[in-house]
C-alpha positions in Angstrom: 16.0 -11.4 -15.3 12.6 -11.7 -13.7 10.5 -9.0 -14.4 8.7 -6.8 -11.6 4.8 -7.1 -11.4 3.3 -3.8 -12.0 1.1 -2.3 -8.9 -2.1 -3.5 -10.5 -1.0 -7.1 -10.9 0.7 -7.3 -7.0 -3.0 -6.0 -5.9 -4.7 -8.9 -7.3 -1.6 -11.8 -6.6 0.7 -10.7 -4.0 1.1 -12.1 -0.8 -0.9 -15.5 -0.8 0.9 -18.1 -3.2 -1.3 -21.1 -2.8 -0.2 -24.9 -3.0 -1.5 -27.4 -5.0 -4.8 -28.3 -3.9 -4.6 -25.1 -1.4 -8.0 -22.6 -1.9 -7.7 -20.3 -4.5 -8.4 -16.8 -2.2 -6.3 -16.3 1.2 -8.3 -17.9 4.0 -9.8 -16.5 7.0 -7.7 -18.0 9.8 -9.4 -17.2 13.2 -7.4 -19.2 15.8 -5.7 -17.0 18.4 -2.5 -19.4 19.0 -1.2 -22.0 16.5 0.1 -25.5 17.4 4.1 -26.8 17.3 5.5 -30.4 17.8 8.1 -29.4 20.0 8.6 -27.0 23.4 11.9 -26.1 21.5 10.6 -24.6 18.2 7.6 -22.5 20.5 10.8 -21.4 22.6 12.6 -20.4 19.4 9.8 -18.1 18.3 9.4 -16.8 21.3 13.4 -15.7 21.3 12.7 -14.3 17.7 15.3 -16.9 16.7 12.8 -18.7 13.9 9.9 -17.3 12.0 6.4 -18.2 12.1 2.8 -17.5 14.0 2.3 -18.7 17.8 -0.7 -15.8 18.8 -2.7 -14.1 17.0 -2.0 -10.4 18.7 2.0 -10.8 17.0 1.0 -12.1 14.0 -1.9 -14.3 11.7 -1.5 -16.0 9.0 -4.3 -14.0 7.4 -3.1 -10.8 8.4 0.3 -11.7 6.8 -1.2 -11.9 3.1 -2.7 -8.4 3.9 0.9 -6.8 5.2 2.7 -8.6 2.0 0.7 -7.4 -0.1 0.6 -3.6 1.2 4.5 -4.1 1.5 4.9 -5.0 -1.9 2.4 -1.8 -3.1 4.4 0.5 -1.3 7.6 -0.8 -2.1 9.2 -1.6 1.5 10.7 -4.4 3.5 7.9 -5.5 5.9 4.7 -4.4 7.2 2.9 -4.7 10.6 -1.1 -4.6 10.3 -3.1 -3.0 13.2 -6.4 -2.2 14.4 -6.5 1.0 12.8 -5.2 4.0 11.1 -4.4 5.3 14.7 -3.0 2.5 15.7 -1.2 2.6 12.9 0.3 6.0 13.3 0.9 5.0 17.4 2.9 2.2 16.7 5.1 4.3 14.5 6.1 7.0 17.6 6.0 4.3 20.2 8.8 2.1 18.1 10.6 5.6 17.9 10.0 7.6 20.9 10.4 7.6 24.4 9.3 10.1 27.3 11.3 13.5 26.7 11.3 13.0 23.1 10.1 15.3 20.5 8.5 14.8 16.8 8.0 17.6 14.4 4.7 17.3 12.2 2.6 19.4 9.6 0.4 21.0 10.7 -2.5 20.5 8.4 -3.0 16.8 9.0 -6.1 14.4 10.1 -7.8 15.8 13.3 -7.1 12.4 15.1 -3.6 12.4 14.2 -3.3 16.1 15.4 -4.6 15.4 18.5 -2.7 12.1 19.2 0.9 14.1 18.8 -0.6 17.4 20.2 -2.1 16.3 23.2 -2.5 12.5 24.1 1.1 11.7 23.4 2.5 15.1 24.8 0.6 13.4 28.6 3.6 10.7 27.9 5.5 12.9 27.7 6.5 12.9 23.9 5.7 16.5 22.6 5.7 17.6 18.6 5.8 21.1 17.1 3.9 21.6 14.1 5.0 23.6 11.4 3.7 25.0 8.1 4.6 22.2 5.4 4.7 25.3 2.4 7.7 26.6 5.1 10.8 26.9 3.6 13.4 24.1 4.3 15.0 26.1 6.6 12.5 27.0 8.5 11.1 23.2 8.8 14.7 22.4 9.9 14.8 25.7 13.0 11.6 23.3 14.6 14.0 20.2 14.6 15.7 19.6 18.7 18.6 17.6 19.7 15.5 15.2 20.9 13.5 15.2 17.5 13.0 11.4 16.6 10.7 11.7 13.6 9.6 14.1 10.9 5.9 13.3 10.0 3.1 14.5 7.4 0.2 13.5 5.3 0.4 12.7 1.2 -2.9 14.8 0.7 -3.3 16.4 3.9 -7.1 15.6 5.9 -9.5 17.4 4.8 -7.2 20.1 3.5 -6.1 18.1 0.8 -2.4 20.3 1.1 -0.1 18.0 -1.2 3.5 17.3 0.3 6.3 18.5 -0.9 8.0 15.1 -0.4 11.9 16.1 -1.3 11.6 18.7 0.9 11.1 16.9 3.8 13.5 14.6 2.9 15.8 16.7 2.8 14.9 18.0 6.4 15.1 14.5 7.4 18.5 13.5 6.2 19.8 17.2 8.1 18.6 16.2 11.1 19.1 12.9 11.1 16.0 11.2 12.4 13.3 9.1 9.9 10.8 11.2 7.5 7.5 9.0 7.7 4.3 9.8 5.6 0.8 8.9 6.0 -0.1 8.2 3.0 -3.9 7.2 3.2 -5.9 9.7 0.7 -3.6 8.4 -2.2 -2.8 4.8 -2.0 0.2 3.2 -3.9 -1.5 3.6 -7.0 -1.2 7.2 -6.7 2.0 7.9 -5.1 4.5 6.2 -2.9 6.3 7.7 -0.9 9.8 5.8 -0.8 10.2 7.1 -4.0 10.6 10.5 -2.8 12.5 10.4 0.1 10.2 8.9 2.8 11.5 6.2 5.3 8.0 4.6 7.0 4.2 4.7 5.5 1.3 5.0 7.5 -2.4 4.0 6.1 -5.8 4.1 7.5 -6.6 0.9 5.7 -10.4 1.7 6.4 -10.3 4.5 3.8 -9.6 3.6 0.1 -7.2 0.2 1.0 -10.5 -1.3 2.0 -13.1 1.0 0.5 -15.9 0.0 0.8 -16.7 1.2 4.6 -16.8 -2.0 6.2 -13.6 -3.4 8.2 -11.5 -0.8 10.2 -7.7 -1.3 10.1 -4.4 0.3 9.7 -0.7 -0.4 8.6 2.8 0.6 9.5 5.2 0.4 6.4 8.9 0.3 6.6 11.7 1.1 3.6 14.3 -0.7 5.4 16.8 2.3 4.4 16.7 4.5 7.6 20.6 4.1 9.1 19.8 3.6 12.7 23.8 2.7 13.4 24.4 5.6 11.5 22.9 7.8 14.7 22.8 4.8 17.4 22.6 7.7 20.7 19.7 8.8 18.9 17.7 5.7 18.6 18.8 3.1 21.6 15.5 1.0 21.3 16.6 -0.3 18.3 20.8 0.2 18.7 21.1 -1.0 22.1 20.1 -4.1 23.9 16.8 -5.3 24.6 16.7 -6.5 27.8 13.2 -8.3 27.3 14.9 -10.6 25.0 17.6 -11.3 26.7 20.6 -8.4 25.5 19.3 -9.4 21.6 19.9 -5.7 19.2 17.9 -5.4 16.7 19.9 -3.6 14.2 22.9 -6.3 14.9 20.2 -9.1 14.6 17.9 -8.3 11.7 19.6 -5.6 9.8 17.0 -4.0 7.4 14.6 -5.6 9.2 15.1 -3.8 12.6 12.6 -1.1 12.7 9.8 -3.5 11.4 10.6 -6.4 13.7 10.7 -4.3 16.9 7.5 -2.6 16.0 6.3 -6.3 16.3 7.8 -7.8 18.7 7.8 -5.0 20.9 5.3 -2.4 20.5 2.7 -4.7 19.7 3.8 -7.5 22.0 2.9 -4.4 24.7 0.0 -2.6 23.3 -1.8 -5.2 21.6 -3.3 -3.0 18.1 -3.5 -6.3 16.1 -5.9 -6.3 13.2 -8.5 -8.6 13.3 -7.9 -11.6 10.9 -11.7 -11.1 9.2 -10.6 -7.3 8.8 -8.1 -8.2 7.6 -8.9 -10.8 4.7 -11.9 -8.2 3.8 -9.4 -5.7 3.3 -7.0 -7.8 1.1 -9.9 -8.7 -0.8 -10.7 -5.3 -1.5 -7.1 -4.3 -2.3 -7.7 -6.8 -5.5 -10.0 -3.5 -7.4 -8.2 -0.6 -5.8 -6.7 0.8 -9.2 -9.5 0.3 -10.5 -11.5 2.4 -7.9 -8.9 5.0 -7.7 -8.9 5.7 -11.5 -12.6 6.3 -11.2 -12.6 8.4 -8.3 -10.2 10.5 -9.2 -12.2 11.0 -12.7 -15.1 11.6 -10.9 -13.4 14.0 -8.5 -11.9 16.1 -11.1 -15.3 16.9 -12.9 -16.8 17.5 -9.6 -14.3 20.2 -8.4 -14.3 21.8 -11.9 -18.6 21.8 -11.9 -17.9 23.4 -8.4 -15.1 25.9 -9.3 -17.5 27.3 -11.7 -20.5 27.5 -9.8 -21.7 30.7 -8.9 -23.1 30.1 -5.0 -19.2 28.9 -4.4 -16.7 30.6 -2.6 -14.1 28.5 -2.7 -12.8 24.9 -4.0 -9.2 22.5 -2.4 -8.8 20.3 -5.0 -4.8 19.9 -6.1 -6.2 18.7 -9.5 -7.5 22.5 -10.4 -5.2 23.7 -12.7 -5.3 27.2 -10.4 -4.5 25.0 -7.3 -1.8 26.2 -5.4 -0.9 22.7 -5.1 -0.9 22.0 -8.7 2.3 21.6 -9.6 3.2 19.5 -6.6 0.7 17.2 -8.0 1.7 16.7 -11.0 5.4 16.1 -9.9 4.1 13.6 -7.0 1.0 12.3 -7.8 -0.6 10.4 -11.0 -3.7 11.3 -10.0 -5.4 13.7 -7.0 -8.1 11.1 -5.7 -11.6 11.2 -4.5 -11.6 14.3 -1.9 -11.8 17.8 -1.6 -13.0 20.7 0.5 -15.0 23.3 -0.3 -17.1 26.5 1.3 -20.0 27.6 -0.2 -21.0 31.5 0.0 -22.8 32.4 3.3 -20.7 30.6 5.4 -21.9 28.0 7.9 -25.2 28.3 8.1 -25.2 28.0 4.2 -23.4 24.8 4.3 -25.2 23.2 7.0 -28.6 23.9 4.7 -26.2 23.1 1.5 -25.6 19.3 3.1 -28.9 18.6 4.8 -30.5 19.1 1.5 -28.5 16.6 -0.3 -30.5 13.4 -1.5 -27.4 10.9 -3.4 -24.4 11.9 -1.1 -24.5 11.2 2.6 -23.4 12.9 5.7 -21.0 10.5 7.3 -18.1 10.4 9.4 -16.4 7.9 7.1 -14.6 9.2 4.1 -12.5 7.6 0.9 -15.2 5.0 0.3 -17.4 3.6 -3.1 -20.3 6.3 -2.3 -20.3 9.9 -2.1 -20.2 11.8 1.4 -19.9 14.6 3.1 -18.8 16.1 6.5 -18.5 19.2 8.2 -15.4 18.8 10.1 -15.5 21.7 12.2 -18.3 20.7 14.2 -17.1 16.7 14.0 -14.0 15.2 13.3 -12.1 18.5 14.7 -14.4 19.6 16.9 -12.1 18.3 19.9 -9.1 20.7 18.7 -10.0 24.3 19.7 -10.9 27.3 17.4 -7.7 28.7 17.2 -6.0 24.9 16.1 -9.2 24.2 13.8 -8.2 27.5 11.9 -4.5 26.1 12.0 -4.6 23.0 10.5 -7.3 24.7 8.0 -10.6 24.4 8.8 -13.0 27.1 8.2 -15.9 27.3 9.9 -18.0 26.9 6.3 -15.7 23.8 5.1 -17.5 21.0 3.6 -15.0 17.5 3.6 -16.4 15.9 0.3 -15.3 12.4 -0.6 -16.3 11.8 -4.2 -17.4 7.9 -5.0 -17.4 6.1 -7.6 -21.4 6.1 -9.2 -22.3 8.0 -12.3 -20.2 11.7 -12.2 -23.1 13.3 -14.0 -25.6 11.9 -10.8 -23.2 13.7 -8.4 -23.3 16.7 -10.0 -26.7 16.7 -10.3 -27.1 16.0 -6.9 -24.9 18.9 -5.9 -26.3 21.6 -7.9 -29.8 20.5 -6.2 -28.7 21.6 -2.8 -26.9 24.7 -4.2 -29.7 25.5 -5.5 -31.7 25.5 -1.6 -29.3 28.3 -0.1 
């Protein structure tokens, strides 16, 4: 029996097999359309009845090594590649979700996300109820409708870096009967996947650690194949009844595991147009090739860094699940193998403190990026949440003092230094 590669060999080989006398690395293929012989075999792609590329906004050859790859990380059946981690995370409702449907998220998850399910999706007409994920099971499962079409939350929640009690969920899920999908951007595959605990789709922001190196934005939708849409076919007719825009064709009846995948293709993306750019795309398969390697070192880095901060005196306060007096400990050892490059933390004084704290720092920077090589910080009250009001700041767990601080991957020692500099200014 063929053995299975391990995750750190599929990151480097998976998903571009070349021929002989084919180059070495995947290359960059930047033609929008693609030429056939025949009118018949364009016509058969166009009726989903063979496989292949014929525009770039449905698929790319290019972009295909990237989804195979991530595919084979996470462990699913097919992947779909977008513009970006919000894109990402859109195509997953809109394959779901129709006007007068309803979602049930965490509450502690990226501001973006938040408001995408709070606000811009609740204008179509799609609302979502957020809940405390440390609720008990029952009373995630009293926020689930008649209309609830998807349970959704964050690995390592962002910035709060809240880890997910994954079974849990799952088990909320398979109550209600509707799909339990996870954005799973802050860990990677290297650090957790998801499908082993329960969860049906993946969501990444593929411009975080996937790429990591702040340079290509990006995004991916990751299906299991293992969600039973039959199984609850009044629930989910996109996918259980007849698509009238190909001609009466079902997707469950046509492409079995495949469905969910192949719709969010062929439909949602026919329609919306999110494709990932094919030089995104090859720089973030590239960059997939070191990922272990990064995450091992910044979650090593990140550890000594929250336990120099835990200790320090000018302090208040350290999220870091990797803190052995982490409320979240325990849930990380059972899920994670590691914590990754981010915390939170609020310095004594309050704002004002870490608004001096961060302007005084000379190694890490004050971006809005995070989950890259180098060391940064935010303040995502006044920035990446500062759309959401200050009652749903405080709700999804930011504090007005909260510094968002993505550990990289230089020296730890010239982070720390670096840190207990600006301490040392407030």
């Amino acid at each position: 029996m063929e053995k299975t590669p391990k995750l750190e060999t599929l990151a480097v080989q998976c998903g571009w097999d070349p021929s002989n006398g084919d180059p070495r690395v995947a290359p960059i293929n930047l033609s929008t359309t693609f030429k056939y012989n025949t009118a018949k075999e364009l016509a058969d792609l166009f009726d989903l009845k063979a496989a292949g590329h014929f525009y770039t906004r449905l698929s790319n050859p290019t972009a295909e090594v990237l989804e195979k790859k991530m595919s084979a990380l996470e462990g699913g059946v097919g992947a779909l590649a977008t513009s970006s981690g919000q894109s990402a995370t859109a195509a997953l409702v809109m394959n779901l979700c129709e006007a007068g449907d309803h979602i049930v998220s965490t509450g502690t998850i990226y501001g973006g996300s938040s408001n995408l399910l709070g606000h811009s999706f609740a204008k179509l007409g799609i609302t979502t109820t957020f809940v405390d994920q440390d609720a008990s099971e029952d009373e995630i499962f009293a926020a689930v409708r008649p209309n609830t079409k998807l349970l959704f939350g964050e690995s390592l929640s962002n910035p709060s870096v809240k880890v997910l009690d994954f079974e849990k969920f799952a088990r909320v899920a398979e109550r209600a009967g509707i799909p339990f999908a996870v954005d799973n951007t802050f860990p990677t595959p290297f650090l957790c996947r998801p499908f082993d605990y329960g969860a049906n789709m993946v969501v990444h922001s593929l411009s975080k650690y996937s790429d990591g190196h702040a340079c290509s934005l990006g995004g991916i939708l990751i299906d299991k194949g293992d969600f039973d849409f039959r199984r609850h076919a009044k629930k989910f007719p996109g996918l259980t009844q007849p698509d009238e825009t190909y001609h009466g064709m079902v997707y469950t009846e046509a492409f079995g595991k495949y469905a969910f995948i192949t719709k969010a293709r062929t439909h949602v993306m026919r329609d919306f147009g999110m494709m990932i750019s094919p030089m995104n795309a090859w720089l973030t398969n590239m960059n997939l090739e070191t990922l272990h390697l990064r995450m091992q070192r910044h979650s090593e880095n990140a550890q000594k860094v929250a336990e120099f901060l835990n200790s320090h005196p000018k302090i208040d306060w350290v999220n870091y699940p990797g803190l052995e007096n982490s409320k979240y400990n325990a849930l990380a050892k059972k899920y994670l193998r590691a914590c990754s490059g981010v915390m939170t933390f609020g310095p004594k004084g309050g704002r004002s403190a870490a608004e001096k704290m961060m302007d005084s720092l000379k190694l890490a920077a004050i971006v809005t990026h995070v989950a890259d090589v180098r060391t940064c910080v935010l303040h995502p009250a006044s920035t990446t949440h500062r759309q959401l009001s200050d009652a749903e700041q405080l709700a999804t767990g930011i504090r007005p003092e909260l510094i968002r601080l993505s550990v990289g991957i230089e020296h730890a020692d010239d982070i720390i230094a670096d840190l207990d500099a600006a301490l040392s200014e407030i």
